[in-house]
N, C-alpha and C positions, 0 to 999 in steps of 0.2 A: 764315593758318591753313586747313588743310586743312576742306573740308567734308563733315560726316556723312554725308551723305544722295546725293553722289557717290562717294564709298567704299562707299556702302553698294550701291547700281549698280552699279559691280566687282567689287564680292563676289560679287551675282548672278551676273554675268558668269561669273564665273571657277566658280562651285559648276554651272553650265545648262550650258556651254561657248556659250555662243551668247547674241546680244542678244536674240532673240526668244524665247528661254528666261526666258533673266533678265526680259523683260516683261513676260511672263505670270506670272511669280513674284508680282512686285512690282506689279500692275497697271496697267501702265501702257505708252504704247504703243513700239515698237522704236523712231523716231524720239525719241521724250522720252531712251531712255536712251541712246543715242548722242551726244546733246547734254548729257546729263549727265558723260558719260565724256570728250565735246570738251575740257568745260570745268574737268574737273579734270587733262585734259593740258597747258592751260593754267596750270593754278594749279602745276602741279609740274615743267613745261618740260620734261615724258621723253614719247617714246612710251610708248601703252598698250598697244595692241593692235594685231597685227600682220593682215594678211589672207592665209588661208591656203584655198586653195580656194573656195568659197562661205560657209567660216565665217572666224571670227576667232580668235587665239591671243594668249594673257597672254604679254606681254613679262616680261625678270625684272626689272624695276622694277616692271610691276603684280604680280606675284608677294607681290611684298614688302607693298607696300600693301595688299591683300586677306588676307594673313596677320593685320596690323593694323587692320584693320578687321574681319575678325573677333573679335579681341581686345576691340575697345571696344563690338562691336554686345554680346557678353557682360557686359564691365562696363554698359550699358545696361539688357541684362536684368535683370540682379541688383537694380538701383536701380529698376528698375518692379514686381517682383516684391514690393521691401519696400514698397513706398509702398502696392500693393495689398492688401498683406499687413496694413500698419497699420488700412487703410481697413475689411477682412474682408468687403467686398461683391466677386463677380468683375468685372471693370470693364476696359475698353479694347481693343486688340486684339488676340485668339486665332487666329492661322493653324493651320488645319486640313489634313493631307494623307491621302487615304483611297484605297484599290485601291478597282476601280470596284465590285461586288456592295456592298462595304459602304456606298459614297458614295450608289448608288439603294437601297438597300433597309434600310441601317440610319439616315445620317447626317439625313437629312429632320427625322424626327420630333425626333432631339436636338437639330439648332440651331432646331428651332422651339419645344422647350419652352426652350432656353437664351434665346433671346430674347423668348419672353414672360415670365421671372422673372427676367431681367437685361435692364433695358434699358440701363444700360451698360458693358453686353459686347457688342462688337463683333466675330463671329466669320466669319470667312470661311477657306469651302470650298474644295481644290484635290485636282481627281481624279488619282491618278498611278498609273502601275507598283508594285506594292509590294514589288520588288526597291530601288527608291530612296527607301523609304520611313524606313529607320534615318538613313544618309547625310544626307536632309535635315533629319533631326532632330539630328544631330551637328552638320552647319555650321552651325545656324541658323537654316534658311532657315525654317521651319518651325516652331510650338511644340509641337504634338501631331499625330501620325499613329495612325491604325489601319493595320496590319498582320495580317499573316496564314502562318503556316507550318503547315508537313504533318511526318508523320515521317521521311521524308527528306531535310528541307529545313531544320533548326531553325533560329528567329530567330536571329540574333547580336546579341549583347549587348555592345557597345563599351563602356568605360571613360566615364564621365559621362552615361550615356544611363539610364534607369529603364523602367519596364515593368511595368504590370498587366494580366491574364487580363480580357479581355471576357467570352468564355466559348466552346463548341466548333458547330463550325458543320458536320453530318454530310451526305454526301453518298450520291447515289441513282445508281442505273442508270438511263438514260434509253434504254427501247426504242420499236421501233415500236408501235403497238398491232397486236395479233393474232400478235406476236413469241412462239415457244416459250417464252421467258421470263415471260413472263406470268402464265399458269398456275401459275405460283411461289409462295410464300411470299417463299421467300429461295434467292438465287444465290449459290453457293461461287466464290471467285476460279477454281477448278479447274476449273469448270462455262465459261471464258469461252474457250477455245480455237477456232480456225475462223471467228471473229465479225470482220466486218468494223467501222470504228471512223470515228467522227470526231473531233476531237482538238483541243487549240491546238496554235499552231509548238513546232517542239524550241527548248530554250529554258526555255519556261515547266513551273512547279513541276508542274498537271498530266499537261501530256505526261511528263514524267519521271517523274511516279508510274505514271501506266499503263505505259510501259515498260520500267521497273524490277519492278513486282508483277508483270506477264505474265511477264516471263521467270523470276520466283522461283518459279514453277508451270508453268515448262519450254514456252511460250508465246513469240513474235515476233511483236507485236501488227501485226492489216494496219490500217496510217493507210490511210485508201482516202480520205477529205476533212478537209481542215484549215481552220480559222478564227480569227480572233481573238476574236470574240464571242461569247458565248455564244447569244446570241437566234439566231445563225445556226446554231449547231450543233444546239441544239432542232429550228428548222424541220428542218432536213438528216434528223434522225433522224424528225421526223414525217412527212416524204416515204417513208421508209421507206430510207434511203440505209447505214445505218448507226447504231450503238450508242453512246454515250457517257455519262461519270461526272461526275455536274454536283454541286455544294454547293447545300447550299439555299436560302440567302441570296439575296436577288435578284429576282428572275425572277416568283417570284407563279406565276399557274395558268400550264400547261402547254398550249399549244394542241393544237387536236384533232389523232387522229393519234401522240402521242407520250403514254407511258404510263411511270409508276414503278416501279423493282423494287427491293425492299432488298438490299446487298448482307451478303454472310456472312462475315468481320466486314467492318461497313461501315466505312467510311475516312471519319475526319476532319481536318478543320484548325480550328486553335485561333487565334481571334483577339486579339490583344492593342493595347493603346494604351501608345505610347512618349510620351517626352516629355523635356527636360535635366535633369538633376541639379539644377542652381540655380535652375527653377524650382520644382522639388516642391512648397515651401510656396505659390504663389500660387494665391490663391482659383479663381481663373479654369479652371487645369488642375483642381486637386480637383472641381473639380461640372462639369466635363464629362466626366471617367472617372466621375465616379457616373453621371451621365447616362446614360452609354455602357450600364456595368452593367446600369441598372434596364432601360431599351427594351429590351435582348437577348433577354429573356425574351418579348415580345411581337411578335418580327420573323421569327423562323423559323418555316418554313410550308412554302413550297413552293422547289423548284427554284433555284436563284443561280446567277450565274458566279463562272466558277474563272478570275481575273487569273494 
């Protein structure tokens, strides 16, 4: 008989593309899972994985196997879902995936009220891209993610996937201090021509909204410094290097040097918490989307990154 819990290791596998994917998924380290995966090449006498450059690739026999082991980690869920469901306490364990602004600046205070009024609910936190954020709520990997889309960018709503509004998370100009802008109330997107910028890589949702809105107001935004992080794009602009549109989520004050300007209309993005279909009823999801809800109102403030 096939074992669960090395199926379930392949699944990783196959949903990360890589073992040290899949380890950090599942916590555990890249040697455990390769020995987990040894030993069910054992139990099944096929290759699994093949090596391809520095990574690994699913044979079509593990193919097969991680289709089905998808399958049963579902019927699994379902059978944990009712048992939790009978019991009406949240209880066991919640995998959490979250884009980073939300994971520092929203997700703290929810699993620390979830765990002091559930002690058994066992929830654990995993920071990611929130472009992979549906995806690993679809295979599994995952029970609940926050998420995040702009107007350019709407979530996708895959077949078996669910989804409620956290609530809208508005974003600011972030100048120099002693920036013409300053002196503002409020800056018209028309007002931003000539401004030098810093920005995340092409790629991510906010470079694409700055340069999609610059040019709807006949603009070619100058990227003059790029970064992944937001804490670096703050600094950058409080050196005085450049201009950028941050969310507010996140981040907390502003260090010195770097000043806020609202814009006219300002740009937001809407956060939501995804989560599977056959869980909806488990106690577990319902009071962490409440959770979610109620702190939103007390997290916005200052400055965030834009994942």
């Amino acid at each position: 008989m096939l074992d669960l819990s090395r199926l379930r290791a392949l699944h990783a596998v196959s949903v990360h593309g890589s073992i040290a994917g899949a380890a950090a998924a599942l916590g555990y380290t890249p040697s455990a899972v390769s020995q987990q995966i040894a030993k069910l090449e054992r139990e099944t006498r096929a290759t699994l994985l093949e090596r391809r450059g520095r990574g690994v690739a699913l044979t079509e026999e593990a193919r097969h196997l991680a289709a089905t082991a998808q399958e049963l980690l579902a019927i699994m869920e379902r059978a944990e879902t009712t048992l939790e469901e009978r019991r009406g306490q949240p209880s066991g364990l919640l995998r959490v995936a979250a884009f980073a602004s939300a994971a520092r600046g929203l997700l703290p205070g929810v699993l620390a009220e979830l765990g002091a009024r559930h002690p058994a609910l066992d929830v654990r936190l995993t920071e990611v891209d929130p472009h992979l954020s549906v995806d690993l709520v679809t295979r599994g990997v995952t029970d609940l993610a926050v998420a995040h889309d702009w107007d350019i960018a709407p979530l996708p709503t895959p077949e078996g996937v669910e989804q409620a509004v956290i609530g809208d998370d508005p974003c600011d100009l972030v100048v120099p201090a002693g920036h013409p802008f300053t002196t503002r109330a409020r800056v018209r997107r028309e007002d931003l021509g000539g401004q030098r910028w810093v920005c995340q890589p092409p790629g991510r949702v906010c470079h694409d909204w700055l340069v999609r809105t610059l040019r709807a107001v006949g603009f070619e935004p100058d990227i003059a410094h790029v970064a992944e992080e937001n804490h670096t794009l703050v600094a950058l602009v409080a050196a005085g290097l450049g201009i950028a549109v941050v969310p507010r989520l996140g981040t907390g004050a502003l260090p010195p040097g770097a000043v806020t300007v609202p814009l006219d209309p300002i740009p937001v993005r809407k956060l939501y918490a995804l989560w599977r279909t056959g869980a909806t009823r488990r106690p577990a999801i319902t009071e962490a989307v409440r959770t979610l809800q109620e702190h939103w109102a007390t997290t916005s403030g200052g400055p965030g990154e834009c994942p």
